[in-house]
C-alpha positions in Angstrom: -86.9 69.7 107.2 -87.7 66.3 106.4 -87.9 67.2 102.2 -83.9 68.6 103.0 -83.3 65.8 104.3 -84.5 63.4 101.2 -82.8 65.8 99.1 -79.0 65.5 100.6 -79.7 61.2 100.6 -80.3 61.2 96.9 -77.5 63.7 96.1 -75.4 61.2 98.3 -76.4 58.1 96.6 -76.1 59.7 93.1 -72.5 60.3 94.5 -72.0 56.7 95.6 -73.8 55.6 92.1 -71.0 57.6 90.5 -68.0 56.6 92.2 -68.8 53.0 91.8 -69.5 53.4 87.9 -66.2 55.1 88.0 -64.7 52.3 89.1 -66.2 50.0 87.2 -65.3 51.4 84.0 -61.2 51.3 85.8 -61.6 47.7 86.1 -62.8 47.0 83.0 -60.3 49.0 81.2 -57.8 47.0 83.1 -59.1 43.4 82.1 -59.2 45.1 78.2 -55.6 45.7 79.1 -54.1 42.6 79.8 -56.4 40.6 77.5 -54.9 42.9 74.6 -51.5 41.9 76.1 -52.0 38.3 76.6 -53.9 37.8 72.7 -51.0 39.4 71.4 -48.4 36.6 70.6 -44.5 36.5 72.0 -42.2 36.1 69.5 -38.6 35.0 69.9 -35.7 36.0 68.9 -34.4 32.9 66.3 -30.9 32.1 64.8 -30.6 31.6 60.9 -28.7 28.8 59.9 -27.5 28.9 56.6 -26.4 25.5 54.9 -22.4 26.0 54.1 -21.8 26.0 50.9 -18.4 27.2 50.3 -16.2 23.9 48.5 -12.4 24.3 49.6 -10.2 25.1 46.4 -8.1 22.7 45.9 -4.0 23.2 45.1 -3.1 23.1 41.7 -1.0 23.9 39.3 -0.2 24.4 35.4 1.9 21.4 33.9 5.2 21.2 33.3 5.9 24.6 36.0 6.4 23.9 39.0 7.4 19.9 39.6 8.6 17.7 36.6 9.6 14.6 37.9 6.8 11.7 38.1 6.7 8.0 39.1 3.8 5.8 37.7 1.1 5.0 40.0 -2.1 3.4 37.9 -1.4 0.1 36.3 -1.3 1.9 32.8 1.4 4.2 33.6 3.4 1.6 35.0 2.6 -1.2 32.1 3.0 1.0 29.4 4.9 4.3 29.8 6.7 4.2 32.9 7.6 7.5 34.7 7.0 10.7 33.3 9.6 14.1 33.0 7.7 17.0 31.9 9.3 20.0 30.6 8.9 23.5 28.9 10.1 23.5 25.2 11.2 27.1 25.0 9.6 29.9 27.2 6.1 29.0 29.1 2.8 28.9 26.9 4.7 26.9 24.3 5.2 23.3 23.9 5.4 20.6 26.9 7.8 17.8 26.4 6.2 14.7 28.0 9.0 12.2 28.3 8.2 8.7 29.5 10.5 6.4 30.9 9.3 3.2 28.2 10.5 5.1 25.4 7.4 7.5 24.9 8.3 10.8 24.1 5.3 13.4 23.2 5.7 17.7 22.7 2.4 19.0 22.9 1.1 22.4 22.3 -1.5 24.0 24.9 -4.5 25.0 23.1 -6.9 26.0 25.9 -8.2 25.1 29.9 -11.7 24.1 31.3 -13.2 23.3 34.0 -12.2 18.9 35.1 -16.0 18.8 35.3 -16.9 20.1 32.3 -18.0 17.3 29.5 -15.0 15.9 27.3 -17.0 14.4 24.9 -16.3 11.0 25.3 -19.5 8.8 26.2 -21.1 11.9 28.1 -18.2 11.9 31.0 -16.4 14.6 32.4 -12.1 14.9 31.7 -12.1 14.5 35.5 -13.7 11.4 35.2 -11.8 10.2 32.5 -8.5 11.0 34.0 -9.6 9.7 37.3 -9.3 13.2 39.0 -10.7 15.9 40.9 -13.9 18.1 39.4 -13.1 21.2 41.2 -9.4 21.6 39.3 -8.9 22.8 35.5 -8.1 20.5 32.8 -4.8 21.4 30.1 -5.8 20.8 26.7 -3.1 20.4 24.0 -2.9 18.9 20.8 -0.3 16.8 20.2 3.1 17.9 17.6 4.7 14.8 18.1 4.6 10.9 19.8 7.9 9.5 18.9 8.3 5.6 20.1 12.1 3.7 20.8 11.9 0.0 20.4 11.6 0.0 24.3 8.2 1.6 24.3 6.8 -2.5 23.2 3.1 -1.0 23.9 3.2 1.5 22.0 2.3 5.4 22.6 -0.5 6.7 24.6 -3.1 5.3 22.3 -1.6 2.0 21.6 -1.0 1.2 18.2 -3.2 4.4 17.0 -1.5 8.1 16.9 -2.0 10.3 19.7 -3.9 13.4 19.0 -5.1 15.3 22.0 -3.9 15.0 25.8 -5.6 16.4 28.7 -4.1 16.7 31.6 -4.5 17.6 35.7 -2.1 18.4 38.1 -3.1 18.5 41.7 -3.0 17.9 45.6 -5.2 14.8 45.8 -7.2 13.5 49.1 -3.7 12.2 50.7 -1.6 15.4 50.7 0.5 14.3 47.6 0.3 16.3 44.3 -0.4 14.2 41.5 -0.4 14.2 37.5 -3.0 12.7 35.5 -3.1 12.1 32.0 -6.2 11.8 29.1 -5.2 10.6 25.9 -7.7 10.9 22.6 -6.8 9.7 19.0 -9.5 11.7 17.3 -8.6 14.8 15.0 -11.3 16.9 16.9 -10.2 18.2 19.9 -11.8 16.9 23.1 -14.9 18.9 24.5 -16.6 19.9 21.3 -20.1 19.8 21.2 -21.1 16.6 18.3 -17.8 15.7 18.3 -16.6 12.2 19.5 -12.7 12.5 20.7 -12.1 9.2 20.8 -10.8 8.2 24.2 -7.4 6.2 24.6 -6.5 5.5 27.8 -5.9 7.7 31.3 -2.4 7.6 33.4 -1.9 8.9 36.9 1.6 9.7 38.4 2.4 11.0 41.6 5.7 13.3 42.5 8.5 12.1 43.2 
């Protein structure tokens, strides 16, 4: 009786062992758990700002199309040519009349277009910066025909006393709303913005329409 006995207490306390093995592995599992989940790390969710870098075009347009009447803004324009008429000799893509009210009359031909930032040639600056313009517009080349002077013009042509060779020239909205017309005038044989070669820079002339 009494070895019975013995026998169903150590079956009950291997039971009791088990159970609270059982339940110690549970627990540990559990603490594995949440340390798993607390080591790994929270990420959140985060907005990419990209820098803006979009430059707002600005208005342009070709010479001579769409406005011709000018009135002399820069001290140069109104000291030496006065205002400015610019007109299509013949159909577009041929000659520009520029017409100034001193007595300056120039018909140039357009030979190409570039960029007003590009360099001109003259001294390592840009035709915008020469023409006092903007760098996001084009720049009209065109090699001059003609610069015929009346006795009123008593400063002489773009260039002074020298012949005008090359013109380029800007027309655009500027920072105030108003379009505006700006002139670069070379004496130089070589056109302006050829790599070695000097243009040989006159004088700039800004207008603004009428």
């Amino acid at each position: 009786m009494l070895k019975w006995f013995n026998d169903r207490s150590e079956a009950r306390m291997r039971g009791l062992a088990f159970v609270a093995a059982l339940a110690a592995a549970i627990a540990v599992s559990g603490c594995d758990q949440r340390d798993s989940r607390n080591d790994t790390p929270s990420v959140r969710p985060s907005t990419v700002v990209e820098p803006e870098t979009r430059v707002d075009a600005v208005p342009q347009e070709e010479p001579a199309v769409a406005r011709s009447q000018w009135r002399a803004v820069s001290d140069n324009a109104r000291q030496v040519v006065g205002n400015l008429r610019v007109s299509l000799q013949g159909a577009r893509g041929g000659p520009v009349v520029f017409a100034f009210a001193n007595g300056v009359t120039v018909t140039a031909q357009p030979i190409s277009v570039v960029a007003a930032d590009s360099r001109s040639g003259a001294g390592g600056q840009s035709f915008a910066a020469l023409m006092g313009g903007d760098p996001r517009v084009e720049a009209y080349l065109y090699r001059v025909q003609a610069e015929n002077l009346t006795r009123s013009a008593t400063q002489g042509g773009l260039c002074g006393a020298d012949t005008t060779r090359h013109l380029a020239v800007s027309e655009f909205v500027d920072g105030s709303g108003r379009w505006v017309f700006k002139i670069a005038a070379f004496k130089s044989e070589a056109p302006p913005g050829v790599a070695g070669e000097d243009p040989l820079f006159c004088s700039g002339y800004a207008f603004a329409s009428q």
